[in-house]
Every structure is written in C-alpha cells, then in structure tokens.
C-alpha positions in Angstrom: 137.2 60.6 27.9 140.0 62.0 30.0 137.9 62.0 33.3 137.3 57.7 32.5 141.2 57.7 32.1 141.9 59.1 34.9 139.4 57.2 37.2 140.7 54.2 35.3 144.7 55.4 36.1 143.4 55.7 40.2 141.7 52.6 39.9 144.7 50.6 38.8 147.2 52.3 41.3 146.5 50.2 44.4 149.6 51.8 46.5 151.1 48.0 47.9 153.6 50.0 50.1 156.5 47.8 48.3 155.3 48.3 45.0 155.1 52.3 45.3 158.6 53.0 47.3 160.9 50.4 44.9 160.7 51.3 40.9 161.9 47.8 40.1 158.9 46.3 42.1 156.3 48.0 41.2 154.8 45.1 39.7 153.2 44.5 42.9 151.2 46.7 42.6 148.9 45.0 40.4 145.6 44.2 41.4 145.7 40.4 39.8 149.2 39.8 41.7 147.8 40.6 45.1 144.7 39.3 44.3 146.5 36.0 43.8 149.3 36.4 46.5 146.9 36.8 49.0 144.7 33.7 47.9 148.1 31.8 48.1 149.2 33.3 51.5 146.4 32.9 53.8 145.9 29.0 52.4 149.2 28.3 53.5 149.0 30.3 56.7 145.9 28.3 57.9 147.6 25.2 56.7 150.5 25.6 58.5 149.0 27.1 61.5 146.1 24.9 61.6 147.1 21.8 63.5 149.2 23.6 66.1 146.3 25.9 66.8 143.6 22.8 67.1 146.1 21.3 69.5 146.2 24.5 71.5 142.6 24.5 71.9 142.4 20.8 73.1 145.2 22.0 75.9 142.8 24.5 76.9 139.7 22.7 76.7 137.8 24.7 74.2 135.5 22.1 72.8 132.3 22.1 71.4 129.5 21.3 73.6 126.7 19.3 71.5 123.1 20.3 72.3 120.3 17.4 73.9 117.8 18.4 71.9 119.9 17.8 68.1 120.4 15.1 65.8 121.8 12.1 67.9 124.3 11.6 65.3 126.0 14.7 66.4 127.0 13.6 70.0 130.5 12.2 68.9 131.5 16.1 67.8 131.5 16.8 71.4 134.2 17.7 72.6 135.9 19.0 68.8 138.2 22.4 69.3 135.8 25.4 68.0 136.7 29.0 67.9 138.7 28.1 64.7 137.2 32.1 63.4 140.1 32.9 65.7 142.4 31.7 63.3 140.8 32.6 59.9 140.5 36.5 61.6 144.1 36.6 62.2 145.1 35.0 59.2 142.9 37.4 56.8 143.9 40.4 59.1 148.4 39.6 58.9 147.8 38.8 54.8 145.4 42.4 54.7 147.9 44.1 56.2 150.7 42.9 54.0 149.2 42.9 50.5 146.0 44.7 50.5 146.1 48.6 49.6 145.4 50.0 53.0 145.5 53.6 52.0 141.7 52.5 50.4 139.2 53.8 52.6 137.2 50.2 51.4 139.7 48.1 53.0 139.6 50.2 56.1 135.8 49.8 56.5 136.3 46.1 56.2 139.1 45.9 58.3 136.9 48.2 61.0 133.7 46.4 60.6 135.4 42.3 60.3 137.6 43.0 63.9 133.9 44.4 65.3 131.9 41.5 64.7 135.2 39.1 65.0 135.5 41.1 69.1 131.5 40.0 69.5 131.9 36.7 68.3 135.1 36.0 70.3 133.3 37.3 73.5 130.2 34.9 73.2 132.8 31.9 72.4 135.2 32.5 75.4 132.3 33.3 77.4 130.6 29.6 76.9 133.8 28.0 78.1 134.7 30.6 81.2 131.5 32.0 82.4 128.2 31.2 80.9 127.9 27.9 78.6 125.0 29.8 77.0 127.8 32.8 76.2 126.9 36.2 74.7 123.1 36.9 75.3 121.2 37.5 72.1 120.7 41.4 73.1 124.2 41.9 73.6 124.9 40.3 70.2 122.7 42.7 68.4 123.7 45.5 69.8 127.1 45.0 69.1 126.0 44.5 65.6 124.2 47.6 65.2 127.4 49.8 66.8 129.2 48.1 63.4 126.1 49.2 61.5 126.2 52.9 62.5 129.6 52.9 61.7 129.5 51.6 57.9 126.2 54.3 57.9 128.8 57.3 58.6 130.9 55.8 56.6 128.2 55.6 53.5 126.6 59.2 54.7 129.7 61.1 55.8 132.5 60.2 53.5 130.5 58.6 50.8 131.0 56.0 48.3 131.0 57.8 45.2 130.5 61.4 45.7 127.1 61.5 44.5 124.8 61.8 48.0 121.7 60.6 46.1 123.3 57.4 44.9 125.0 56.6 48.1 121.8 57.0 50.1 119.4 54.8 47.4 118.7 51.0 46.9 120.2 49.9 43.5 117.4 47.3 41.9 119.6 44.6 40.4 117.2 43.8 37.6 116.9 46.9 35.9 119.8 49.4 34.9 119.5 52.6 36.3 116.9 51.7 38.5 117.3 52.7 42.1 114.9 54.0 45.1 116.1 57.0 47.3 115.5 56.5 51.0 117.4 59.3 52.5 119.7 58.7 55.3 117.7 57.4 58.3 116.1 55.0 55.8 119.4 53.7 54.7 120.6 53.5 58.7 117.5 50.9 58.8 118.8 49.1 55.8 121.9 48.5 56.9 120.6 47.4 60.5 118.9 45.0 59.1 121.4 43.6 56.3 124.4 43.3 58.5 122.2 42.0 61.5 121.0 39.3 58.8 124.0 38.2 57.1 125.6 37.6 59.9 123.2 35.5 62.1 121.9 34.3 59.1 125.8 32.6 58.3 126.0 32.0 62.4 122.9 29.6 61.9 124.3 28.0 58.9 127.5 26.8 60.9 125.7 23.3 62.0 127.1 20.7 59.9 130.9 19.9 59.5 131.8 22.0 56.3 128.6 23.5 55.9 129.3 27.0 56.3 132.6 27.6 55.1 132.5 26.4 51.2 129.3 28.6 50.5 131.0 32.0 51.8 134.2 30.8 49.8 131.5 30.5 46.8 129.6 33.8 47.8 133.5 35.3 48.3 134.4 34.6 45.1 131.3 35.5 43.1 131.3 39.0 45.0 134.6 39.3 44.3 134.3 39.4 40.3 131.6 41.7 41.1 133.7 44.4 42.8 136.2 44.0 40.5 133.7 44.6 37.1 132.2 47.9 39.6 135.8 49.3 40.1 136.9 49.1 36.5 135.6 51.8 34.4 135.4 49.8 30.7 133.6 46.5 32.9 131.1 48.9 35.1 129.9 50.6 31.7 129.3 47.3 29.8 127.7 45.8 32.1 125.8 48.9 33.4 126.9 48.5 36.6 127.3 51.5 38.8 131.1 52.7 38.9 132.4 53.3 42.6 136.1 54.3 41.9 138.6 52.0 44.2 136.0 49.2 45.0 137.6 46.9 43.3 140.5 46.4 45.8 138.0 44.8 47.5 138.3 41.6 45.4 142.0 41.7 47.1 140.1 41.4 50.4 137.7 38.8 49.2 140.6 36.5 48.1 141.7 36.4 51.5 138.4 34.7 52.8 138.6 32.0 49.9 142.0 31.5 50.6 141.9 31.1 54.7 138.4 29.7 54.2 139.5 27.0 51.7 142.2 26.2 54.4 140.1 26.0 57.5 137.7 23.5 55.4 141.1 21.3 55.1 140.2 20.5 58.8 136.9 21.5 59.4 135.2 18.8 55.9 133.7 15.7 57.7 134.8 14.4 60.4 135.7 18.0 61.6 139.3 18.6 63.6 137.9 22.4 64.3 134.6 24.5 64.2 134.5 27.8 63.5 132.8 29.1 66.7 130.3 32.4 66.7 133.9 34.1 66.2 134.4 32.6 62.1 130.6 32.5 61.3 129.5 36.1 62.6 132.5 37.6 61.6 132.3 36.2 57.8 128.3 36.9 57.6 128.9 40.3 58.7 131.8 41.4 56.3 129.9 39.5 54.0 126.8 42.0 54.0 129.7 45.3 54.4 130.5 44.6 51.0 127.1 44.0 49.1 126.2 47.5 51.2 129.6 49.2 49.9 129.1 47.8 46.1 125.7 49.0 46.3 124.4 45.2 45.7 122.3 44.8 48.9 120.0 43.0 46.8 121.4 40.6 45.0 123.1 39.3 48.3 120.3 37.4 49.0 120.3 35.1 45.9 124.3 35.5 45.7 123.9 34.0 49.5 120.5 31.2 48.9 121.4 28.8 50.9 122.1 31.9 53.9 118.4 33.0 53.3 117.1 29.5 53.4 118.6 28.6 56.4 117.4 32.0 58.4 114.0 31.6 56.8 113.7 28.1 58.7 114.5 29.3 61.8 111.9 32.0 61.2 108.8 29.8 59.9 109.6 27.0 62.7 109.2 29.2 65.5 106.5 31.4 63.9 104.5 28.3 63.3 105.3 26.9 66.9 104.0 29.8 68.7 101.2 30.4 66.5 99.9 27.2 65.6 102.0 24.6 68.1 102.8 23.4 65.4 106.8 22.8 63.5 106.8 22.7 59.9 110.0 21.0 59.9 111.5 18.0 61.8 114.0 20.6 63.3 115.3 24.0 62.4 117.7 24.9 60.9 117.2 23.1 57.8 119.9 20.9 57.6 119.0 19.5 60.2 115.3 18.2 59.1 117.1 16.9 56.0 119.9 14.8 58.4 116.9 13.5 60.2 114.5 12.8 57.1 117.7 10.5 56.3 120.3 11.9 54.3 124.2 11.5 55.3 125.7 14.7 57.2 128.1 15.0 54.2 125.7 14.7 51.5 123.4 17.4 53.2 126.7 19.6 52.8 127.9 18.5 49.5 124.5 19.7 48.0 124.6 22.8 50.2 127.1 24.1 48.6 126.4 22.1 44.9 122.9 24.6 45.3 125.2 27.9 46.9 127.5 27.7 43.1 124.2 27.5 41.2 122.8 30.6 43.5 125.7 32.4 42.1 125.6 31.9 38.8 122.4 33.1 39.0 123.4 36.1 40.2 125.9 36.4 37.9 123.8 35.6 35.2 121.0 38.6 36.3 124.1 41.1 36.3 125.2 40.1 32.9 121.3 40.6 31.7 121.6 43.4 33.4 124.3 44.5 30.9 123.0 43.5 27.9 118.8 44.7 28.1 
C-alpha cells in the first residue's frame, strides 16, 4: 500500500519548471492544467501562425506538385503551399518545451524520436523543390527511420520502461490480461523496425486527400492519450488491468499538443486546402505515433486504434502485389481513397467517413481495454 502511494505521489508530480520553483503556483503542475493549456496553446499558435506561414511558402514557391497519373480532379491543388509539418513540429516542439515535464525521460524520447523523423521528412520535402522533384529516395527514408528505431530500442533495453527487463522486452496481447510473449532483445529491435517504419509510411500514404490525414491522428491522439493516462495512474492501470509504467502518463501532455496543432492546421488544410502537410507533418506524426504505442506497451492495439492507417498501407500492399503477380490491380488506384474518389464519391465525403470510421476504430479499442478490465 505504501509502495502504490508513492508511485501514485511520483506520478502526480510532473516538475512544470514554474510550478516546482514558485509555492503559489504550483498548481501548474497538474497533469489536467497542462494537459489542457497545451491543447489551447498550440491551437492558437497554428492559428495565428498559420496564414503568414502559407504566405511565406507561396513567396518561396513551395507548392505541391500534382502527379499525371492521379485522380484528374486533383490538378487544381497544384501549386497549394505543402511542408505545413513544418509548422505543426515547431509548434508541438515551443508548447513541449513550455508546459510538458521535460525532466520525464518519456517526453525526451518523444522529443528525440518526433525531431528524427520531422529532419527526414523535411529533407525529402526541400529536396523536391531544390534538387530532385522526386526528393528523399525510399532507401534513405528507411534508413533514417531505423537510426530512430535503434534509438527508442536502447531506450526500451538500456534504461527501461518499467524496471522489469522481461516486461520491457515482451509483446503485451491486448485481449487477455496478463498475457504477454517474451522475445528478448533482438526480437524486440525487429519489432520496433517494423512498427515505427509502418506507422509512419503508413500515415505518409494516408496524406492524399485535403483533411484526410490530420483528423484521424487527432482521433488516434486522443484515444492514446486516455490510454497513457489510465497506464500512468496507479488506481486506473489496476482496474483496468493495464500494465502500470510509472510517469507514462505525462505523455497525454504530449498527445494534447498533436490534437491541438493538428486541429489548427485542419483549419486550413479541410477542403479546399490553403496548406498540405508535406512528408515533414505526415512522417513525423506516424512515427511519434508508433513511439508511444511501443512505450505504453500497446503495439497491438495501434493497429485497430489507427484502422483507417492499416487500411490505407494494406492497399498499397495488395495493389502492387497483385500487379506484379497477376498484372492485374484490385483497385481502381491505390491508395484507397483514391479508388473510392474515382468509383464516384466527393473528395470530402471520402474524408468525412475517413475519419467518421477512424472514431468508431477507437472506440473499439477502447472498448477491448475496458473488457480487458472487467474479464
């Protein structure tokens, strides 16, 4: 009993530099406040910033260039500012900075692993408009992706998310409490490769339609979010027979700065889009995306949390499988979105259910975790 109050007592005292050096503010230090002030902050930031920054990028020319071979509705988006990620990186970096407990080894991971993928995806986007208009080549991508993968594995194998070695180096099955599968430390260096190398293409491919991308990782953000905050509280872990990680739950403070910068992006970037994202927004979100599910130990409910992610990748996958095996496409063109713009539904109504069919994804997932808690 003294042990859970203690965890409890570090788990509640997120050290908001403010909050811990001035008594009478030490209100600040709660999790709910920051959680909530840094929603509120980086919405307003993007707001602000958002119109100046699209003008900046149609000084310098950074538009997007439309492929031939996609839907011929899309032509009139050439020419729309991209490399938006720019400004939701900076945004969610400034507001991590000021409200997010940076003394938690969590937040420094993230911080680590979302300027990693955020420096790839800025390189293949500046590339396309200064040296090669095909940018970053896919080999260069993925490697950069795996340097960010060997570093969450030393984070997971070295440091350790819990203490316990053969927790930190199992697969947690979602469905059954208490369930998990050791696979020792290169196996879980494999894992990682391959969730972090998936998330974040698989968010990258998403990023076709105006909007399309942005509302599902708020959705995914958010859901994730309650989830690290239930796996950081003592009381919420054990009724719900989650595993405890002590301090993950600061990582809801991180997750509210996604919704909140991605909430105001998608105040330019909804139909007709102002601004796209670039490789620079959509890598860097997949990518921090699958860093959390790997440091909550919920690599496998990521892929319902993120349906509409898996679909999308799957596509992809099957369409040039089938191509080059049969000759043959299964779908009118990959990604997905795209054979549903051209079997005749509006752009916006493609996105609209999108993200309708991400919220029910996540209550899913929600709902299998509360299961979880009650068989």
């Amino acid at each position: 009993e003294n042990q859970k109050k203690y965890c409890e007592e570090i788990n509640n005292r997120m050290l908001y530099i403010i909050g811990e050096y001035f008594e009478s503010l030490a209100f600040l230090k709660s999790m709910y406040l920051r959680g909530f002030i840094s929603f509120t902050l980086s919405f307003v930031l993007v707001l602000i910033l958002g119109k100046p920054f699209i003008n900046y990028l149609k000084v310098k020319k950074f538009g997007e260039k439309i492929r031939d071979d996609g839907p011929v509705s899309h032509l009139s988006k050439k020419g729309t500012p991209t490399m938006g990620g720019v400004l939701i990186v900076i945004v969610m970096l400034v507001t991590n900075l000021l409200v997010s407990d940076i003394s938690n080894t969590f937040i420094d991971v993230l911080l680590v692993a979302m300027m990693g993928f955020a420096s790839i995806g800025f390189i293949d986007d500046y590339k396309k408009f200064t040296v090669n208009k095909k940018g970053l080549s896919g080999k260069k991508k993925l490697l950069g992706q795996a340097v960010i993968a060997v570093l969450v594995w030393l984070f997971v194998t070295q440091i350790g998310l819990t203490g316990d070695r053969a927790f930190d180096l199992s697969i947690i099955n979602p469905l059954i409490s208490g369930s998990m599968l050791y696979i020792g430390s290169i196996g879980m260096l494999i894992f990682i490769l391959i969730i972090l190398m998936g998330t974040s293409n698989a968010v990258n491919i998403t990023d076709g339609l105006d909007g399309l991308a942005i509302m599902p990782m708020i959705i995914c953000s958010t859901i994730l979010g309650a989830i690290s905050y239930f796996t950081g509280n003592v009381n919420m872990s054990e009724h719900l027979k989650l595993f405890y990680i002590p301090g993950s739950g600061e990582m809801s403070v991180f997750l509210a700065t996604i919704c909140g910068s991605g909430l105001g992006f998608l105040w330019y970037n909804f139909y007709p889009a102002q601004i796209f994202m670039g490789d620079t927004g959509s890598l860097t979100l997949g990518g921090v995306l699958g860093v959390v599910a790997i440091l909550l130990k919920q690599e496998l409910i990521l892929p319902i949390i993120g349906g509409v992610f898996v679909m999308e990748a799957l596509s992809v996958i099957l369409q040039v499988g089938s191509f080059k095996l049969r000759g043959k496409r299964i779908f009118k063109m990959a990604p997905i979105h795209h054979h549903f713009e051209l079997s005749g539904l509006a752009e916006t109504k493609v996105t609209m259910r999108f993200w309708i069919t991400t919220l029910i994804f996540g209550m899913v997932a929600l709902g299998i975790i509360r299961l979880r808690g009650i068989l």
